[in-house]
N, CA, C and O atoms as a GROMACS GRO file, in nm:
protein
  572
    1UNK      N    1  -1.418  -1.947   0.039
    1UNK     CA    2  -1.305  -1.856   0.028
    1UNK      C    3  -1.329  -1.760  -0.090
    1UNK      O    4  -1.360  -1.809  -0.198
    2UNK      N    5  -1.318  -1.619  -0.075
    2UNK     CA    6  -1.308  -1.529  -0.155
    2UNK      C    7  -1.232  -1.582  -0.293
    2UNK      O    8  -1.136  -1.660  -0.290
    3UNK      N    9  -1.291  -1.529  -0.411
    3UNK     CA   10  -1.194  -1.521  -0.521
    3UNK      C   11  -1.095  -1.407  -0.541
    3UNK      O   12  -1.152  -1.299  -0.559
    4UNK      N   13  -0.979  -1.403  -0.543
    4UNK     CA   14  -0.879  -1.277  -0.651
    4UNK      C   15  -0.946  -1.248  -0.767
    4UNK      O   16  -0.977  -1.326  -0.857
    5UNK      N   17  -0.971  -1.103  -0.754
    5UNK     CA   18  -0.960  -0.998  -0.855
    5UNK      C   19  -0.862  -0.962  -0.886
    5UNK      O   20  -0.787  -0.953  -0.789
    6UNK      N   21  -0.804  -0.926  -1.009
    6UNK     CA   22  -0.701  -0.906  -1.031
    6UNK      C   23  -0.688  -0.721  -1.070
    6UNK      O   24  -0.791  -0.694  -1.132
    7UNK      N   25  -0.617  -0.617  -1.059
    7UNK     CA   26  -0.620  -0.508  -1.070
    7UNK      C   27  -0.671  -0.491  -1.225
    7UNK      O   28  -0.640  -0.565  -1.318
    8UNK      N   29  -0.738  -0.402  -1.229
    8UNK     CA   30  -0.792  -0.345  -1.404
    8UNK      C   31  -0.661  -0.272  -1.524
    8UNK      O   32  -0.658  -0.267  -1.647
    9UNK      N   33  -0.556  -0.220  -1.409
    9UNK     CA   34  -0.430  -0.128  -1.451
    9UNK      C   35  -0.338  -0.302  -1.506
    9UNK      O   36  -0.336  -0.407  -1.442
   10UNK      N   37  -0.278  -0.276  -1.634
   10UNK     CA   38  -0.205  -0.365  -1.639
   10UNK      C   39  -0.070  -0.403  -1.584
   10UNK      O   40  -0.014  -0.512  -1.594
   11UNK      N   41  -0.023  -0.280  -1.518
   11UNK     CA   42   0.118  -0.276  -1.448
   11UNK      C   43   0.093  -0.301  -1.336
   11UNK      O   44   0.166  -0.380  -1.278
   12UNK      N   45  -0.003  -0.251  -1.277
   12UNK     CA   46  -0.012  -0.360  -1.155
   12UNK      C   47  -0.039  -0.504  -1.183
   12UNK      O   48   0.032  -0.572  -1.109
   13UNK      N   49  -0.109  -0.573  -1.255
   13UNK     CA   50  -0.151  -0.710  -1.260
   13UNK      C   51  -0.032  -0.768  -1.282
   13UNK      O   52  -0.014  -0.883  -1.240
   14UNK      N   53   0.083  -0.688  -1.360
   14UNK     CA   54   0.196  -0.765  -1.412
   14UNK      C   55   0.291  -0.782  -1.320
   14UNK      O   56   0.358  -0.885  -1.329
   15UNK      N   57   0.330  -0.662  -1.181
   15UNK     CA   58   0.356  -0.629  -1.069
   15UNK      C   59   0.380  -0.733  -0.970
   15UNK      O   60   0.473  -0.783  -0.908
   16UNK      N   61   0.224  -0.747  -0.987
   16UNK     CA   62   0.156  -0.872  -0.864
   16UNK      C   63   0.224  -0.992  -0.880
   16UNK      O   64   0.299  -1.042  -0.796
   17UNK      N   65   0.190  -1.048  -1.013
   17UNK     CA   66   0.209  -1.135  -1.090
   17UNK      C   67   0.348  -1.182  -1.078
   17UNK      O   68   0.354  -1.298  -1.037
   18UNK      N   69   0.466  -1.123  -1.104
   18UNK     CA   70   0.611  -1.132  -1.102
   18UNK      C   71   0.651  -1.119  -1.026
   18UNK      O   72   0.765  -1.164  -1.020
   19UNK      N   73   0.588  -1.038  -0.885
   19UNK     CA   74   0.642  -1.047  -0.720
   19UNK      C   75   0.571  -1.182  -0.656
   19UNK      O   76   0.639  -1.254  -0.583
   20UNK      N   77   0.476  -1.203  -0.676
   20UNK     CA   78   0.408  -1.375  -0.634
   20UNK      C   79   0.510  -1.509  -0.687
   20UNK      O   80   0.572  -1.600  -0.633
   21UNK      N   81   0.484  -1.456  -0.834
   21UNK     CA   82   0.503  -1.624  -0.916
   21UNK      C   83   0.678  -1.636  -0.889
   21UNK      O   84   0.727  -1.749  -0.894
   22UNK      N   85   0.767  -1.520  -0.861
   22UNK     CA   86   0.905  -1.522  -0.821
   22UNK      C   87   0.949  -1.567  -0.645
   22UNK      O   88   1.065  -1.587  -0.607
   23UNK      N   89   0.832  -1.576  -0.562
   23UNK     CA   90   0.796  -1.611  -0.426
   23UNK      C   91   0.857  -1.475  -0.422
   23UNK      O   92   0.967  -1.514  -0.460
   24UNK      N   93   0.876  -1.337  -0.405
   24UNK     CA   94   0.926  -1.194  -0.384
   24UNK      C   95   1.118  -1.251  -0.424
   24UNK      O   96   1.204  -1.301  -0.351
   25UNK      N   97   1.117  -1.225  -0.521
   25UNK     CA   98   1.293  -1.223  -0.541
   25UNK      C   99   1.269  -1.135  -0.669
   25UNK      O  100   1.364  -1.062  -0.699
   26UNK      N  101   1.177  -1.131  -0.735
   26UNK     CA  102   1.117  -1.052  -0.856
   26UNK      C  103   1.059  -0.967  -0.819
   26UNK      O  104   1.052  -0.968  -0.696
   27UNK      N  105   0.977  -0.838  -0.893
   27UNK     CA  106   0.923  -0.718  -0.894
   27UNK      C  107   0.927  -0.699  -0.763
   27UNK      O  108   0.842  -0.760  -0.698
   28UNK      N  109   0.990  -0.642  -0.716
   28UNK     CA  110   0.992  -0.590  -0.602
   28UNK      C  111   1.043  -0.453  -0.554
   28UNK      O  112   1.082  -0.428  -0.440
   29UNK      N  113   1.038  -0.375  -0.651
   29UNK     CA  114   1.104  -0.245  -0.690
   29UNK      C  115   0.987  -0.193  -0.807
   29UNK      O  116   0.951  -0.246  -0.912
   30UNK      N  117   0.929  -0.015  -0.715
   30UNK     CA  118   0.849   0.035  -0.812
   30UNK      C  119   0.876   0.068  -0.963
   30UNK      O  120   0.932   0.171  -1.000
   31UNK      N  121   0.815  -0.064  -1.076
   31UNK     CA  122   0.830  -0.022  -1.244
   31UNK      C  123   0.986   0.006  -1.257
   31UNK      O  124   1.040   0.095  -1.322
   32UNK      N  125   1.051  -0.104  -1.168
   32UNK     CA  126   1.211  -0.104  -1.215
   32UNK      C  127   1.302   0.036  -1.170
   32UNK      O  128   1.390   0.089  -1.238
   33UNK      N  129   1.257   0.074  -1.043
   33UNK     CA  130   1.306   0.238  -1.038
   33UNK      C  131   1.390   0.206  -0.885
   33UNK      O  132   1.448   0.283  -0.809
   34UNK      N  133   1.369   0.065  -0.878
   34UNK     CA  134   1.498   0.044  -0.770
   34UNK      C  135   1.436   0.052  -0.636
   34UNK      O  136   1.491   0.011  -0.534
   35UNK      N  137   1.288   0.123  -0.644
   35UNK     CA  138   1.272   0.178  -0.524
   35UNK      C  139   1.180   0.042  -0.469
   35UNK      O  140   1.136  -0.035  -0.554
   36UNK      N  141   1.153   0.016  -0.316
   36UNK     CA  142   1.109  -0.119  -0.318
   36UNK      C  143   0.959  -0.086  -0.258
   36UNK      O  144   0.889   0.002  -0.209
   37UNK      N  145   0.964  -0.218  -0.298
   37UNK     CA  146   0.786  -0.218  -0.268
   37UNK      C  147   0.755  -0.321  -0.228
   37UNK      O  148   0.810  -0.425  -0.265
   38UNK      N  149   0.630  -0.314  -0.116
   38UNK     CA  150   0.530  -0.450  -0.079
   38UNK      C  151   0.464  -0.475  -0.157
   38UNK      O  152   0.446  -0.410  -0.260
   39UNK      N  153   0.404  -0.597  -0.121
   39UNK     CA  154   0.260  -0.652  -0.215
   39UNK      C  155   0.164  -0.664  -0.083
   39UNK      O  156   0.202  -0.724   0.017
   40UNK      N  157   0.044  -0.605  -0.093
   40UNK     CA  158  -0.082  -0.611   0.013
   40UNK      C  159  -0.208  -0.690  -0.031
   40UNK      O  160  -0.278  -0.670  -0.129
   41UNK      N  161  -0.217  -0.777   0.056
   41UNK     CA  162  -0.342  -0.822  -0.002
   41UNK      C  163  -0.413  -0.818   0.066
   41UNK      O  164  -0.386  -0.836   0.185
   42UNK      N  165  -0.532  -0.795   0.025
   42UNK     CA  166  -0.680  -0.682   0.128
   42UNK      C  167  -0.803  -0.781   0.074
   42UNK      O  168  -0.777  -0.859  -0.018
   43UNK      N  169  -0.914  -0.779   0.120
   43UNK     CA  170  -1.047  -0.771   0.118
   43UNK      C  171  -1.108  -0.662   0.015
   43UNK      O  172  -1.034  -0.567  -0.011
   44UNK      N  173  -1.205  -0.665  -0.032
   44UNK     CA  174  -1.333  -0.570  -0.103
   44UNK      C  175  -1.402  -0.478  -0.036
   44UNK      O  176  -1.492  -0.551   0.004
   45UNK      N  177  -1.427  -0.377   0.006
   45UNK     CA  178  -1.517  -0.369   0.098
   45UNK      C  179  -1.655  -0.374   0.047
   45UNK      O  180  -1.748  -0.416   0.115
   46UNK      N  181  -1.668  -0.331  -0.075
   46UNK     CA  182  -1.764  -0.395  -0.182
   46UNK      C  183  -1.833  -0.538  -0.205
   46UNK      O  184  -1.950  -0.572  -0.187
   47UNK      N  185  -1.719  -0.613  -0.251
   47UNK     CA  186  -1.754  -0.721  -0.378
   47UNK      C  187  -1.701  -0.846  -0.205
   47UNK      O  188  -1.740  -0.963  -0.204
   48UNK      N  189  -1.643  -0.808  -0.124
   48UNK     CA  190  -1.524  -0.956  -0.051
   48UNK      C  191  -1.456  -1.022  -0.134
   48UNK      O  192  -1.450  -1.143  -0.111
   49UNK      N  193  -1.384  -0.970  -0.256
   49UNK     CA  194  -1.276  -1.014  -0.385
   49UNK      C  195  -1.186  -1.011  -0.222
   49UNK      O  196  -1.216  -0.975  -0.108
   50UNK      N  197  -1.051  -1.078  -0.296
   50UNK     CA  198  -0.925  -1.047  -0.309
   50UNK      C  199  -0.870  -0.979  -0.364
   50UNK      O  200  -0.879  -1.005  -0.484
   51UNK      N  201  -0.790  -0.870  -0.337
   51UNK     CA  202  -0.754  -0.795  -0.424
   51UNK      C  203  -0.579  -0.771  -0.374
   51UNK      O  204  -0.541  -0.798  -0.260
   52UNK      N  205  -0.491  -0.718  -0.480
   52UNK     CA  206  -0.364  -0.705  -0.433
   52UNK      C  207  -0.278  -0.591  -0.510
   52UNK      O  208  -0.278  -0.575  -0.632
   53UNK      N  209  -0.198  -0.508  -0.406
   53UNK     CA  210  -0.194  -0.389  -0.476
   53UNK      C  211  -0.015  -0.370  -0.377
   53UNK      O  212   0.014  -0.398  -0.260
   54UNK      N  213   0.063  -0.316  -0.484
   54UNK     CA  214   0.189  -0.298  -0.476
   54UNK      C  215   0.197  -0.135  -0.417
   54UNK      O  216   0.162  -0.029  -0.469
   55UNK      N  217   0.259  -0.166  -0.285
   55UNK     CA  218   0.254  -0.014  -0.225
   55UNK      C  219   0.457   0.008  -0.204
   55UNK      O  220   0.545  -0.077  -0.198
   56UNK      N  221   0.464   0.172  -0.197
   56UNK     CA  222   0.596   0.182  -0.168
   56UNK      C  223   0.603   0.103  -0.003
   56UNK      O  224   0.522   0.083   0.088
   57UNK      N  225   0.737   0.078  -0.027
   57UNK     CA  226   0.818   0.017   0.143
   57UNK      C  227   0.823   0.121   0.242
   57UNK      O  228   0.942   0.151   0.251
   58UNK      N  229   0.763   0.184   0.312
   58UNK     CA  230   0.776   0.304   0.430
   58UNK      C  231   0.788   0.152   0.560
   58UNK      O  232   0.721   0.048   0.567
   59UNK      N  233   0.895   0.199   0.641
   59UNK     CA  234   0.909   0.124   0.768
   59UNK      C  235   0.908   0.216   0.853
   59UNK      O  236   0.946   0.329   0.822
   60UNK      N  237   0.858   0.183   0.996
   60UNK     CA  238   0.851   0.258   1.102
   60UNK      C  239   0.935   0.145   1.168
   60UNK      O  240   0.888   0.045   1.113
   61UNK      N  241   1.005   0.113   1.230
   61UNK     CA  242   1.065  -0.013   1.292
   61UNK      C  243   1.018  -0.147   1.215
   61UNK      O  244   1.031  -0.157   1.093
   62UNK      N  245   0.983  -0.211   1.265
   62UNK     CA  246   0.879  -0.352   1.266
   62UNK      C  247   0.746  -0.328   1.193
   62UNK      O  248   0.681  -0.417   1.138
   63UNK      N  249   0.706  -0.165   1.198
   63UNK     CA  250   0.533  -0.189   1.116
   63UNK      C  251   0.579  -0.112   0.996
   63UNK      O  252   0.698  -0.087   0.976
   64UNK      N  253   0.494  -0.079   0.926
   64UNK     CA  254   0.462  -0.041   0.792
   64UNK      C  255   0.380   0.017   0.792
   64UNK      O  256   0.270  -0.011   0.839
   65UNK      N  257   0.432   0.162   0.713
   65UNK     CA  258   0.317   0.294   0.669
   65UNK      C  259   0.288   0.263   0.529
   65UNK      O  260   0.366   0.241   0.437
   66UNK      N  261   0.169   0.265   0.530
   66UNK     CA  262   0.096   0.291   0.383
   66UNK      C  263   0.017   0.399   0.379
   66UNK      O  264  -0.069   0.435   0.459
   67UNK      N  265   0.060   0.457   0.258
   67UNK     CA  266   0.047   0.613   0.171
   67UNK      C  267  -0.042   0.560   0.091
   67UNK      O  268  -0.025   0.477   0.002
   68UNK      N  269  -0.202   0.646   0.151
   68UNK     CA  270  -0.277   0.632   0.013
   68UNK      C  271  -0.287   0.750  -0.089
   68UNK      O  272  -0.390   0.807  -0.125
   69UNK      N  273  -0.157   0.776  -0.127
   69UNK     CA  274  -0.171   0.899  -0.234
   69UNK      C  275  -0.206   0.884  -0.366
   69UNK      O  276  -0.205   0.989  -0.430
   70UNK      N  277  -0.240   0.768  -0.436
   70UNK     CA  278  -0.305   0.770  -0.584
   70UNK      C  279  -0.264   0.866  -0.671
   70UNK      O  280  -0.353   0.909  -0.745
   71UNK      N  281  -0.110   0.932  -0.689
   71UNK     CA  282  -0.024   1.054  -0.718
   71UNK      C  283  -0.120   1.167  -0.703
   71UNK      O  284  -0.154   1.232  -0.802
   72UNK      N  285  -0.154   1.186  -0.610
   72UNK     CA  286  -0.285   1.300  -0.598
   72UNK      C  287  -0.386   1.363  -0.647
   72UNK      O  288  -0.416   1.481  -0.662
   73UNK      N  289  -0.453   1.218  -0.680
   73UNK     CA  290  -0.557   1.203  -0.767
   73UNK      C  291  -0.691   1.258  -0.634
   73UNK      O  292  -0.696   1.238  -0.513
   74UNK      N  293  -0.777   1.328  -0.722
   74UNK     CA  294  -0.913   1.361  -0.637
   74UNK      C  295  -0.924   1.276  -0.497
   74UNK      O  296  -0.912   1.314  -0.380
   75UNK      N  297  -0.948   1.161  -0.547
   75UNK     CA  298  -0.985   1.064  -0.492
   75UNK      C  299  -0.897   0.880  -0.409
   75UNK      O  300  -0.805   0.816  -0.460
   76UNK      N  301  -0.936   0.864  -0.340
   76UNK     CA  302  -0.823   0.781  -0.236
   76UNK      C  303  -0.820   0.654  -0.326
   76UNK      O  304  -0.916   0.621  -0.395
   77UNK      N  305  -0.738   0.607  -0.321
   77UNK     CA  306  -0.720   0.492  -0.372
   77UNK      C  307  -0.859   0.336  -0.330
   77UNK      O  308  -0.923   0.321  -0.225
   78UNK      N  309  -0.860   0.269  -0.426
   78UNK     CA  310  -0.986   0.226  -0.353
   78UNK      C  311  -0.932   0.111  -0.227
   78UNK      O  312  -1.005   0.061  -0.142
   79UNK      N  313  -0.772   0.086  -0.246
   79UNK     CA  314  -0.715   0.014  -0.147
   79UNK      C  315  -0.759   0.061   0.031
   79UNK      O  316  -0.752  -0.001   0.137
   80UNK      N  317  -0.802   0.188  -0.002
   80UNK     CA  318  -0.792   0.264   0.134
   80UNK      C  319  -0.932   0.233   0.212
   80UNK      O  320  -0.950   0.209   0.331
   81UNK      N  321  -1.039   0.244   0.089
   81UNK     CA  322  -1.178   0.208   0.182
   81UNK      C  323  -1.167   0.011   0.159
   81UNK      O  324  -1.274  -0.034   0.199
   82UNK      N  325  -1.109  -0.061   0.128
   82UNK     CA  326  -1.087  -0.165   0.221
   82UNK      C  327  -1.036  -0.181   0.322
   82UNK      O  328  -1.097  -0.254   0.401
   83UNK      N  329  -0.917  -0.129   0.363
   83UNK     CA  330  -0.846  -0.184   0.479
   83UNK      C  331  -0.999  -0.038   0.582
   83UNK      O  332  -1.018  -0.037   0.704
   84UNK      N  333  -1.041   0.014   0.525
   84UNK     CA  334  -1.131   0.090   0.678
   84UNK      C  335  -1.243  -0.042   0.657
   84UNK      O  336  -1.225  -0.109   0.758
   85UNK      N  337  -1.308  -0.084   0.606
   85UNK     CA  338  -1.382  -0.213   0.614
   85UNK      C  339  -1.303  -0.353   0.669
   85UNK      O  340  -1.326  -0.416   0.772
   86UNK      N  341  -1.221  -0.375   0.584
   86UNK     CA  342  -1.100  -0.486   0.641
   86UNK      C  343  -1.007  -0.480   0.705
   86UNK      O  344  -0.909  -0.521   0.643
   87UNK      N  345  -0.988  -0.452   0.789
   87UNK     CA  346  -0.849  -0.399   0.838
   87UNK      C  347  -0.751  -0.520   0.838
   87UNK      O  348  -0.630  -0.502   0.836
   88UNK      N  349  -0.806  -0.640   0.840
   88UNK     CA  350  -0.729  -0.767   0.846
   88UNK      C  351  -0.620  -0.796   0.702
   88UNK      O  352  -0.666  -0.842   0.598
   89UNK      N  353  -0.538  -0.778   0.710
   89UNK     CA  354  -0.431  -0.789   0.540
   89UNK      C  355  -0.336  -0.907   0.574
   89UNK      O  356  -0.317  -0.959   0.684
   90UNK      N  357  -0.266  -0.944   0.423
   90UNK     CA  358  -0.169  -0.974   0.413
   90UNK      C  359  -0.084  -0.897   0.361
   90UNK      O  360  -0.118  -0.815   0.275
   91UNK      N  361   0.081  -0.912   0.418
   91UNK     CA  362   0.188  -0.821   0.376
   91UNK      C  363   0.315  -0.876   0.334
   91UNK      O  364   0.382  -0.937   0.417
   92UNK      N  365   0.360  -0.863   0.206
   92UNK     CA  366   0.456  -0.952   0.131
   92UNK      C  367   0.541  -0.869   0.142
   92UNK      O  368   0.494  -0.755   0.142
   93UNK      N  369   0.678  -0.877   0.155
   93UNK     CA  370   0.792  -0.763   0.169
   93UNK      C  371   0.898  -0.871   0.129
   93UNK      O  372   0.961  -0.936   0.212
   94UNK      N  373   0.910  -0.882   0.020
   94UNK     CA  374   1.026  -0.948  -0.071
   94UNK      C  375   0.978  -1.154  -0.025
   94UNK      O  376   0.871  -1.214  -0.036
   95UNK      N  377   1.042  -1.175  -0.003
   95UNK     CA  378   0.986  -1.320   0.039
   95UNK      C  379   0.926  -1.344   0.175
   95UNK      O  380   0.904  -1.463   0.194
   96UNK      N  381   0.896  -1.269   0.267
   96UNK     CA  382   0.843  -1.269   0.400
   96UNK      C  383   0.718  -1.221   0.367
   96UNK      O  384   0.709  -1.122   0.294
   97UNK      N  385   0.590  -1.295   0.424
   97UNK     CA  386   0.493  -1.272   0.418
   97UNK      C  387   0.409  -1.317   0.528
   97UNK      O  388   0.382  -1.430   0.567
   98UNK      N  389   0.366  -1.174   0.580
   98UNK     CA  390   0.243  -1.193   0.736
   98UNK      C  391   0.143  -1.140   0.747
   98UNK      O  392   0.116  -1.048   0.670
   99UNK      N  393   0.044  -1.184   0.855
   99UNK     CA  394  -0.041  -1.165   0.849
   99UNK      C  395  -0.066  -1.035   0.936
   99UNK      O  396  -0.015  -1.047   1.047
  100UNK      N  397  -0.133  -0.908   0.915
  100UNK     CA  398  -0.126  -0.815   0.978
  100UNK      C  399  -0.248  -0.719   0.990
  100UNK      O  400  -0.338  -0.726   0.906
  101UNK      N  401  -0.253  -0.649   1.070
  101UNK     CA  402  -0.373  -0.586   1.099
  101UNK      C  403  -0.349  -0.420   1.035
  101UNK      O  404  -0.234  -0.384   1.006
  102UNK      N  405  -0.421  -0.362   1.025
  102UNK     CA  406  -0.382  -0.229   0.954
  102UNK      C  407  -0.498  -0.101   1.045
  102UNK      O  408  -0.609  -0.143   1.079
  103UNK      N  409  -0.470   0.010   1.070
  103UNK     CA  410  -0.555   0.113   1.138
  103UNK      C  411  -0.509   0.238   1.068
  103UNK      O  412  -0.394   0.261   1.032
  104UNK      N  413  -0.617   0.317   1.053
  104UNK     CA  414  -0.563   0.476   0.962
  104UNK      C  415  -0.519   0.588   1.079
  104UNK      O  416  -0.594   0.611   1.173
  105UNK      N  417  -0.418   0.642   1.066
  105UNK     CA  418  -0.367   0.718   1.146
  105UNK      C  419  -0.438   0.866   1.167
  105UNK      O  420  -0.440   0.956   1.083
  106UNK      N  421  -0.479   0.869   1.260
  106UNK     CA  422  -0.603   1.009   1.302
  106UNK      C  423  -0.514   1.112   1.396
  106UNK      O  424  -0.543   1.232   1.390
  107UNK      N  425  -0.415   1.074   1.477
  107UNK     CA  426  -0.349   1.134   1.513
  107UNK      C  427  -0.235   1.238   1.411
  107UNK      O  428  -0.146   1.201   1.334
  108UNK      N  429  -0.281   1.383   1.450
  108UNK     CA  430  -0.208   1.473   1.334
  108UNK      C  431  -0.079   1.442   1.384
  108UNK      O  432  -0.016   1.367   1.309
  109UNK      N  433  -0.003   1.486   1.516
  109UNK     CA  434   0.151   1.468   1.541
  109UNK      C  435   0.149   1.308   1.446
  109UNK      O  436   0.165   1.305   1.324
  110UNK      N  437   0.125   1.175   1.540
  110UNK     CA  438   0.166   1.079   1.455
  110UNK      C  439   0.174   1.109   1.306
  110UNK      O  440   0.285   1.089   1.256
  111UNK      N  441   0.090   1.147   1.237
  111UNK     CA  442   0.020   1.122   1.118
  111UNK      C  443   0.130   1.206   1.037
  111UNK      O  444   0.165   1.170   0.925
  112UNK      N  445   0.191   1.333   1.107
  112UNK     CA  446   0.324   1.412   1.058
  112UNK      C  447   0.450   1.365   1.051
  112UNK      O  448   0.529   1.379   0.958
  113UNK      N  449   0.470   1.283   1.198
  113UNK     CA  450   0.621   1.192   1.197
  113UNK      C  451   0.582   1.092   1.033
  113UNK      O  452   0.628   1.110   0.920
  114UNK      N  453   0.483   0.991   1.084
  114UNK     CA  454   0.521   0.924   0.982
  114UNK      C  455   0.473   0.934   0.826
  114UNK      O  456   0.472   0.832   0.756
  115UNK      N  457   0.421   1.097   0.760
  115UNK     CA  458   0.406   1.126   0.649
  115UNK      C  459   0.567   1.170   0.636
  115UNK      O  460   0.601   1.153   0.519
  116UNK      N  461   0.674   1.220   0.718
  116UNK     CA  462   0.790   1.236   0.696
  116UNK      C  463   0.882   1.115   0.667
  116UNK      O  464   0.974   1.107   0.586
  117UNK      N  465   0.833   1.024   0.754
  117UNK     CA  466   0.897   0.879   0.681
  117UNK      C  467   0.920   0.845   0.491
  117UNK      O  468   1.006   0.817   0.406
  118UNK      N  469   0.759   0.876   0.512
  118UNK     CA  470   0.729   0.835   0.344
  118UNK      C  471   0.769   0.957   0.261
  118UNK      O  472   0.842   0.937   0.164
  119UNK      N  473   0.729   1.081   0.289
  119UNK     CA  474   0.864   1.144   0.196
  119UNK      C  475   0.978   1.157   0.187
  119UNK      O  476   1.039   1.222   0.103
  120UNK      N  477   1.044   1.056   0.331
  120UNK     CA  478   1.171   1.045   0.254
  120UNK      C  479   1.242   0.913   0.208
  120UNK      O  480   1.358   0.881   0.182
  121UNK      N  481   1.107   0.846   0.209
  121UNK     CA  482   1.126   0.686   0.143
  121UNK      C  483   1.148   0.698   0.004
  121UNK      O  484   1.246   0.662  -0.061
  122UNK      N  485   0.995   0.780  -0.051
  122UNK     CA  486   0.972   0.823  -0.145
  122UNK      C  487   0.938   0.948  -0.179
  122UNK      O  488   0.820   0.972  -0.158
  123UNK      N  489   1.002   1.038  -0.225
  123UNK     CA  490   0.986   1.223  -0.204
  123UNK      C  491   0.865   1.249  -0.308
  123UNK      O  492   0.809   1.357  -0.290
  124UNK      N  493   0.818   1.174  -0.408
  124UNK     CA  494   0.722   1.231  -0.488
  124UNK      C  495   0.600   1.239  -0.397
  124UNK      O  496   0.501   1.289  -0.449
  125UNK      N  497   0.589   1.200  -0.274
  125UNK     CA  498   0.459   1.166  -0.188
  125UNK      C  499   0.452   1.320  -0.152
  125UNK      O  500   0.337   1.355  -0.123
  126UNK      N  501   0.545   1.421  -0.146
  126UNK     CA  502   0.516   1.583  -0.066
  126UNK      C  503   0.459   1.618  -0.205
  126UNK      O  504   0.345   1.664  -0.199
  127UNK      N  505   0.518   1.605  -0.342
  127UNK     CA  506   0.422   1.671  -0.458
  127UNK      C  507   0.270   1.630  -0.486
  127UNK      O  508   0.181   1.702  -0.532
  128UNK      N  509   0.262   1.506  -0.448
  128UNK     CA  510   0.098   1.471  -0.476
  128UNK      C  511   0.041   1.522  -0.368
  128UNK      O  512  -0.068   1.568  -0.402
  129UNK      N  513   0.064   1.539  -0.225
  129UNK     CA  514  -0.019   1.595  -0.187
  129UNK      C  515  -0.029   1.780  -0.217
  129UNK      O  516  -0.100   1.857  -0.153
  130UNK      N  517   0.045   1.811  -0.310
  130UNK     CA  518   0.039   1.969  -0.363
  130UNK      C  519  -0.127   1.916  -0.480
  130UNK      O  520  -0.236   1.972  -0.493
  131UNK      N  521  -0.093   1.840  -0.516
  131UNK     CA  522  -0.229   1.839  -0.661
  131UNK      C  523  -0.386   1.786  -0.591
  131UNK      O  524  -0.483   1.766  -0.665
  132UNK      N  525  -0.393   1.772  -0.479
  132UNK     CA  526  -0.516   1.736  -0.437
  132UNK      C  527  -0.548   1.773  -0.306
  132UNK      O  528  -0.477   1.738  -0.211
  133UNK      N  529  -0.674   1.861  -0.289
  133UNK     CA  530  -0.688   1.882  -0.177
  133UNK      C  531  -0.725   1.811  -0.049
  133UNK      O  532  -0.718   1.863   0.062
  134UNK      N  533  -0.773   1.664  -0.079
  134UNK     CA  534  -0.807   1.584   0.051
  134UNK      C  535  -0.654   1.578   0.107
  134UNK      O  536  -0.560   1.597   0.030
  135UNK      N  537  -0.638   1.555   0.229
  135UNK     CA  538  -0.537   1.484   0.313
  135UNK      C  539  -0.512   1.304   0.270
  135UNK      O  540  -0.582   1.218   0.323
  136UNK      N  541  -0.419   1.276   0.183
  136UNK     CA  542  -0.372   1.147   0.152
  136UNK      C  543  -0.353   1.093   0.298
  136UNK      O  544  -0.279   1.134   0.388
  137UNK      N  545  -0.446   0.985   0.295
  137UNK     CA  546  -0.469   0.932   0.404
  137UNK      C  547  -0.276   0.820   0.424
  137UNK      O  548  -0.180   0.799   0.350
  138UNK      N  549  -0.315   0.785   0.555
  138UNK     CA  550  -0.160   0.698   0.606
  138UNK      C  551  -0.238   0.609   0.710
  138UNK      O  552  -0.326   0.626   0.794
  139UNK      N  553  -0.170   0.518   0.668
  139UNK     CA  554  -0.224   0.355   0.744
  139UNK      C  555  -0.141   0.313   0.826
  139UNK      O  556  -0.046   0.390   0.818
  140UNK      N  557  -0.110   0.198   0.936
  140UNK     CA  558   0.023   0.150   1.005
  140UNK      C  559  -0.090   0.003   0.990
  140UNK      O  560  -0.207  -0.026   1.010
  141UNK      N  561   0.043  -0.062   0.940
  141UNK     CA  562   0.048  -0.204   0.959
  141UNK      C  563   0.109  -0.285   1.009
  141UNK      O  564   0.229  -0.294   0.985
  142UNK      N  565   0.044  -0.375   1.101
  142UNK     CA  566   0.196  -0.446   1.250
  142UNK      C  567   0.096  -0.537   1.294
  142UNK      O  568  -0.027  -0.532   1.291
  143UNK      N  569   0.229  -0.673   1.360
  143UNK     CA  570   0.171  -0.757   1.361
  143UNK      C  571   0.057  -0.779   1.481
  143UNK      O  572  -0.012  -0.880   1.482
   0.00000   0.00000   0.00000
């Protein structure tokens, strides 16, 4: 069995940490801002670590969009080239936790409905994609 890596950022490690060790009744809201969040746990596509990374809550019904906007940093989050190597995850959403498959959305219509989801889950997602020119990739996760 793979080992956990733990994130290098200390707010995420602390994140992880307090949404796990609380079984999700704790951190479960982005840095206390109310707004909620999953916990994902992915594969390496690198190293085969464990790794686990606190994404905003976007729902499409039953699945889950994940925004790899890294606040529109150059570059994709490195969460993003795992799930294209792993697509196999786990998905924590307050105390419910499943096992789920994840695919990157290539379809532009899809890929528009549900980038509108996530800005209006979370609206800072239309400004980061103003600071970087790649297309912030979008994932769907379902069981």
């Amino acid at each position: 069995m793979a080992n956990y890596v733990a994130s290098p950022h200390k707010w995420v490690r602390e994140q992880v940490e307090l949404y796990e060790s609380s079984g999700g009744t704790k951190g479960t809201t982005l840095l206390d801002t109310g707004l909620p969040v999953i916990l994902l746990t992915h594969t390496g596509n690198k190293t085969g670590a464990i790794r686990k990374t606190p994404l905003m809550r976007v729902k499409d019904g039953a699945r889950y969009v994940l925004v790899g906007s890294q606040g529109g940093r150059p570059k994709d989050p490195e969460w993003v080239h795992n799930l294209r190597a792993h697509p196999s995850i786990e998905l924590r959403d307050e105390t419910v936790v499943r096992p789920m498959r994840t695919h990157e959305v290539t379809d532009a219509a899809e890929r528009a409905r549900l980038w509108a989801l996530a800005v209006a889950a979370f609206p800072p997602y239309a400004e980061y994609q103003t600071r970087t020119t790649r297309i912030i990739p979008v994932f769907v996760a379902e069981m």
